[in-house]
C-alpha positions in Angstrom: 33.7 -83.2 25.2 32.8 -82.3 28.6 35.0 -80.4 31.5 33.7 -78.9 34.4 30.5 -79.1 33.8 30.8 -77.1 30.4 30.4 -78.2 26.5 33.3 -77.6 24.2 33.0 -76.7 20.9 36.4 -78.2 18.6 37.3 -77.2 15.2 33.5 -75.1 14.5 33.3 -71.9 13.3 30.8 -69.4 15.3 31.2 -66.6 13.9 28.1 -65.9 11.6 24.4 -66.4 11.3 23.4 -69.5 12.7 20.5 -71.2 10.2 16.9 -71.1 11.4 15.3 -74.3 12.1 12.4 -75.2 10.0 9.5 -76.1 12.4 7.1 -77.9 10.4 4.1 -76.8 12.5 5.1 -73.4 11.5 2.4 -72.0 8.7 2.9 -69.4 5.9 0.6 -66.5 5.3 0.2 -65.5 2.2 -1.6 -61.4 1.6 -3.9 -61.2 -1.5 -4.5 -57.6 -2.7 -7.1 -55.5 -1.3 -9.7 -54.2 -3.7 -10.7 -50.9 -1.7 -10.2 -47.8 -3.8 -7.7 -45.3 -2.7 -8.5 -41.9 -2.7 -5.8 -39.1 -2.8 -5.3 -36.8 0.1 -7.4 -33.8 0.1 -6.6 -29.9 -0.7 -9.0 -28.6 2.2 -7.9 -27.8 5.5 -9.6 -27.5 8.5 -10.7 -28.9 11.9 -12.8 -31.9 10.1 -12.1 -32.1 6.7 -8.6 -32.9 5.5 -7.3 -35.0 7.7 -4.2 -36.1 5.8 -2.9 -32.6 6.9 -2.8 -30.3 10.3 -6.1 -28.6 11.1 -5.9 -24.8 9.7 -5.9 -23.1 13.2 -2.3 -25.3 14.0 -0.5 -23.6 10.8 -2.0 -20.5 10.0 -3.5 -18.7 13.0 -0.6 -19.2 15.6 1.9 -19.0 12.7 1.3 -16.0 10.8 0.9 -12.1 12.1 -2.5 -11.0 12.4 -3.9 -9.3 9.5 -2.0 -6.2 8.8 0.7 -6.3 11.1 3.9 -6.2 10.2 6.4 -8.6 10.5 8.6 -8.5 13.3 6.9 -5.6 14.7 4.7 -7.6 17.5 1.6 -5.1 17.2 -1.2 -6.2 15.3 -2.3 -3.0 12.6 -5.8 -2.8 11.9 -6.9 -2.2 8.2 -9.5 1.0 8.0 -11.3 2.7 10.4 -10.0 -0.1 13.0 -6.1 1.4 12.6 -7.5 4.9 13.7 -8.0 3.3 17.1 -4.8 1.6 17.4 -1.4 3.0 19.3 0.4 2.1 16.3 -1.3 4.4 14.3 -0.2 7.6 15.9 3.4 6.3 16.8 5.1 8.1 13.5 3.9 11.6 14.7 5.6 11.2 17.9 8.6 10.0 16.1 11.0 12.9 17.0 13.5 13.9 18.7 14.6 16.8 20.6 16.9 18.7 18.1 13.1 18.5 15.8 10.7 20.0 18.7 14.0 22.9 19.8 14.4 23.9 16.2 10.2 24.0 16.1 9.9 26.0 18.6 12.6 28.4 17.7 10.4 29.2 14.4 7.6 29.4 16.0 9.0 32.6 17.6 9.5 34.1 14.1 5.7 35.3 12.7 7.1 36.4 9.2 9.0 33.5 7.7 6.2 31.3 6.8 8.9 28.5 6.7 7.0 26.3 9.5 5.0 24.6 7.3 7.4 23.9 4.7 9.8 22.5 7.2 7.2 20.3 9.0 5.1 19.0 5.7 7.2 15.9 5.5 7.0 14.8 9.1 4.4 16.6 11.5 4.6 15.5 14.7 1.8 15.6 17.4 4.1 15.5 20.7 5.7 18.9 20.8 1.1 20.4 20.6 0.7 18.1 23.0 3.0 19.4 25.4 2.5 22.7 24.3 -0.8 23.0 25.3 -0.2 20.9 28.5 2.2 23.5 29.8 0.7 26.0 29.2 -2.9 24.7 31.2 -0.5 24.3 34.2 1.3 27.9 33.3 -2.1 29.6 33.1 -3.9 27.6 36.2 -1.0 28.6 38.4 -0.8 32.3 37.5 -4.2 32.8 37.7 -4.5 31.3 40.7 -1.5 33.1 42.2 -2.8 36.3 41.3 -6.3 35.4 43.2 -4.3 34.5 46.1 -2.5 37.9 46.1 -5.4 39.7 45.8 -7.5 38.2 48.6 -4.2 38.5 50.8 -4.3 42.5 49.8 -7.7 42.9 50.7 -7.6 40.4 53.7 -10.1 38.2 52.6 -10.1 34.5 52.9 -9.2 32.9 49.9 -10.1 29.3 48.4 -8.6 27.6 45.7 -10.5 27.4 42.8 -10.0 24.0 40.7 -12.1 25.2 37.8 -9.1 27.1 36.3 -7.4 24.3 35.7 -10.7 22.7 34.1 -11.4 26.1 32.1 -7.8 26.2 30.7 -7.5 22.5 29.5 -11.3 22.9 28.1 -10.0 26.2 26.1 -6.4 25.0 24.9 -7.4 21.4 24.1 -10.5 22.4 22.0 -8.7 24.8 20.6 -6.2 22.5 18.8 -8.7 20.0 18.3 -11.8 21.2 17.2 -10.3 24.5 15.3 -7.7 22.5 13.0 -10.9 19.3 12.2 -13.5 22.0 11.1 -10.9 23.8 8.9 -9.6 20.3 7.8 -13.2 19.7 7.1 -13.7 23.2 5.0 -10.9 22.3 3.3 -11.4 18.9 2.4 -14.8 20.1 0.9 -13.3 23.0 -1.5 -10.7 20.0 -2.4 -8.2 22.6 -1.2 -4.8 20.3 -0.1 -4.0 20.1 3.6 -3.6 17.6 6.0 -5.2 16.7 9.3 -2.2 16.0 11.4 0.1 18.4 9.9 -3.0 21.5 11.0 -2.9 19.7 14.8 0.9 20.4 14.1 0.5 24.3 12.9 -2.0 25.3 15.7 -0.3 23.3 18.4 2.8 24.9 17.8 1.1 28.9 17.3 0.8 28.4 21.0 3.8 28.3 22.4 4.2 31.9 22.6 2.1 32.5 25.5 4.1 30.7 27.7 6.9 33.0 27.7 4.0 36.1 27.5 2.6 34.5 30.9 5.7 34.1 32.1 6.9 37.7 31.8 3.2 39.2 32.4 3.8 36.8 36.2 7.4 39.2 36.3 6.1 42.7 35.3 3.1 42.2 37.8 5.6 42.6 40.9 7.6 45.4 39.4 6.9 49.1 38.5 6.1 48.0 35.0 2.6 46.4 36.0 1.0 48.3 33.3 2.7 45.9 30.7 1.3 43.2 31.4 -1.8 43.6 29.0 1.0 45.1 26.2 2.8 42.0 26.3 -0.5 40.0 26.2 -1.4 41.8 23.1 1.7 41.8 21.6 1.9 37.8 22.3 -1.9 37.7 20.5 -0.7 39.5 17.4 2.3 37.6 16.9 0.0 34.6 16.9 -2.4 36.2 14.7 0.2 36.5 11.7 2.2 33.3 12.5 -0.8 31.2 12.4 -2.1 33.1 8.9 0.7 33.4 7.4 2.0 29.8 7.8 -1.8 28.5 7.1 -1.9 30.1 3.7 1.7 28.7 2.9 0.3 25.4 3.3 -2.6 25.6 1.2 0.6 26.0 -1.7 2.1 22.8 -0.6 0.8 19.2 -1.4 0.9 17.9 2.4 -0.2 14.7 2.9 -3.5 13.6 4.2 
């Protein structure tokens, strides 16, 4: 029936699928089996081959740490002579804190305990020579050239400053705890006598810190009426070294210290 222009549907259900209409141009397709021979996916990855799976530079090299690092470390370690050139390498022996270098440096005051070694075979550290021998190239530089400058003043003579002192004292303190402990490290390694590199860069960096306080007071006496102590206190400071240094050297060659 018709109302305004509108159909009206009467007593039809819509609700539902309504049944397609068969068009009889309409032609079925029929899909024979192909003959081509499958082939299953293949084991090899890489940027050609395998191609059933992501090239190997998309899931292993962005993925994975670089060869020995550790995880969640962020710093790739070399394996070999390559870790020797790495940060990461010397990061353990500047692993301490200050209680460790205080408690160092306290028995490196003592010449006839022996105990240094012993203390510091499990965990030699590198940062208390390092400083060490870094004060004491400032502590000798300045003193000497304070001394110069007194002198020419005494005499009236113009005085110059002379940056060699500084260059002389690192040459002598630097070699002295790098090239002395790698040719005994070397000796020792050939008479298979145990000792370790790192913990001898330890031993000699630390038999130094006893002429800091001897340059210190030497500076002191040289402007009192005690002047003439100044070379006691040098030798004194120079014998304590000599025994600290043997006696703690020969205690290590009784302990298995690691390489």
């Amino acid at each position: 029936m018709m109302s305004g222009g509108y159909t009206s549907i009467d007593n039809q259900k819509v609700s539902g699928s309504v049944p397609a209409v068969s068009d009889p141009s309409h032609v079925a397709v029929k899909f024979t089996d192909s003959n081509l021979q499958t082939f299953p996916p293949s084991g090899a990855q890489g940027k050609i081959s395998g191609g059933t799976q992501p090239p190997h530079d998309a899931d292993d090299t962005f993925s994975k740490p670089a060869g020995g690092s550790q995880p969640g470390s962020g710093e790739p370690q070399g394996s070999g002579w390559f870790r020797t050139f790495t940060i990461a390498a010397y990061k353990p022996y500047f692993d301490v804190d200050t209680s460790d270098i205080i408690d160092r440096l306290k028995e490196s005051l003592f010449p006839f305990r022996g105990t240094f070694t012993e203390k510091t075979a499990t965990n030699p550290d590198l940062y208390g020579p390092f400083w060490i021998c870094t004060t004491l190239i400032f502590v000798a530089a300045s003193i000497g050239t304070f001394v110069t400058y007194i002198a020419h003043k005494l005499k009236k003579k113009e005085w110059d400053y002379d940056i060699n002192l500084v260059t002389w004292s690192a040459g002598v303190f630097y070699g002295y705890v790098t090239v002395v402990p790698l040719i005994l490290y070397v000796i020792l390694k050939y008479f298979s006598a145990p000792s370790g590199l790192v913990q001898l860069f330890c031993l000699y960096g630390y038999s130094l810190f006893v002429f800091i306080p001897a340059l210190v007071s030497s500076l002191v006496f040289f402007f009192s009426s005690f002047s003439p102590l100044n070379a006691k206190i040098v030798h004194l400071a120079l014998y304590h070294f000599i025994f600290w240094i043997s006696i703690n050297f020969i205690g290590s060659l009784f302990l298995k210290v690691p390489s």
